[in-house]
C-alpha positions in Angstrom: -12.9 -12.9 44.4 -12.7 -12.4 40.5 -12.3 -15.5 38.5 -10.4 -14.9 34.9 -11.4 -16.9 32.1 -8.8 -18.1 29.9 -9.0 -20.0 26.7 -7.0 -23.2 25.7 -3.6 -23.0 23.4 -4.6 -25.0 20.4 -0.9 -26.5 19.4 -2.0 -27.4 16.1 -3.2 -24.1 15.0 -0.1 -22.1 16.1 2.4 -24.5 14.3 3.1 -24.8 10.8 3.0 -22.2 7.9 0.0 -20.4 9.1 1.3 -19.7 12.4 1.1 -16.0 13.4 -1.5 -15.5 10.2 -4.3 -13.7 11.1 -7.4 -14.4 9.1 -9.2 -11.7 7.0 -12.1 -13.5 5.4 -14.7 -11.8 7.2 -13.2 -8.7 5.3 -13.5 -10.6 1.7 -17.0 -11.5 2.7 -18.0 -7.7 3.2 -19.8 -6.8 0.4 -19.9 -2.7 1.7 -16.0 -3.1 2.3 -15.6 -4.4 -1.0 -17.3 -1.6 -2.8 -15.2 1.0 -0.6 -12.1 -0.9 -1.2 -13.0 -1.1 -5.4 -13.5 2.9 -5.0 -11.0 3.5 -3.3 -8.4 1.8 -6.4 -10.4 3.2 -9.0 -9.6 6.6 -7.7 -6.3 6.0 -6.3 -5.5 4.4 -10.3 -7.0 7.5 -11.8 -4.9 10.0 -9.7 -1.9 8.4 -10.6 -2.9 8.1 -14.3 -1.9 12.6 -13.9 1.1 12.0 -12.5 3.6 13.0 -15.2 5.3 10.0 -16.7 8.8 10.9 -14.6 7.3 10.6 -11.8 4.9 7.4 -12.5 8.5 5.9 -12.8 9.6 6.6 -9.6 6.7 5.7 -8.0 6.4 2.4 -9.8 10.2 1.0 -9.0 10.0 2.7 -5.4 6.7 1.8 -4.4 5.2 -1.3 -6.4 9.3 -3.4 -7.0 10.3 -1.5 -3.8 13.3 -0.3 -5.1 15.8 2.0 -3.3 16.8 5.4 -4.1 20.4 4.3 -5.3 18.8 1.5 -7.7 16.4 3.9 -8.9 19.0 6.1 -10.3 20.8 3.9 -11.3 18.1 1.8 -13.7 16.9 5.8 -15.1 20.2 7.3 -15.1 19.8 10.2 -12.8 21.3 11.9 -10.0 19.5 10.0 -6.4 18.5 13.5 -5.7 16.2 14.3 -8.2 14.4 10.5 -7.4 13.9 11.5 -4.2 12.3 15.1 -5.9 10.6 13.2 -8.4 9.1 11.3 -5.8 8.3 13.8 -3.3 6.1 16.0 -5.6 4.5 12.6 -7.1 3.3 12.1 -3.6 2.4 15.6 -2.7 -0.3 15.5 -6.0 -1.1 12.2 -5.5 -2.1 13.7 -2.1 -3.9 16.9 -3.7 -5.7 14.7 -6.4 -7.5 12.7 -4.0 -8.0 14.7 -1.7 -9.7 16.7 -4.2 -11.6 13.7 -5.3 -13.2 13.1 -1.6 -16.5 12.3 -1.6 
């Protein structure tokens, strides 16, 4: 007969604010990570740095203030269509520049 092993519910850790948060120090402490992770921006930063500065819009309100398509156009004053071009080809050579870039 196989015995399971089971671990006590801890009540106090699973209530509260922090319930459901799972804890990524151990990726903080990582120095390695942390150089891959500071690469990884620099590049990511300098890819978008070619993007023209249409499409650095888009991608800023869509992505970074998570805007939608209809409050896009509407704070730049174009059709919803040519956001969701504007943001298609941003992506596309965001895509080509780093994976050009690849070490």
């Amino acid at each position: 007969m196989k015995r399971r092993s089971h671990a006590e519910y801890d009540d106090q850790r699973s209530s509260g604010a922090d319930a459901g948060v799972i804890e990524l120090a151990s990726r903080r402490d990582n120095p390695s990570a942390n150089v891959d992770r500071k690469y990884l921006r620099e590049r990511i930063l300098a890819a978008f740095d070619q993007l023209p500065e249409d499409q650095r819009q888009v991608v800023v309100l869509r992505e970074m203030e998570e805007m939608s398509y209809k409050e896009i156009s509407d704070v730049l004053d174009i059709p919803e269509g040519t956001v969701m071009s504007r943001l298609y080809y941003a992506r596309r050579k965001l895509q080509q520049l780093l994976k050009a870039d690849a070490p």
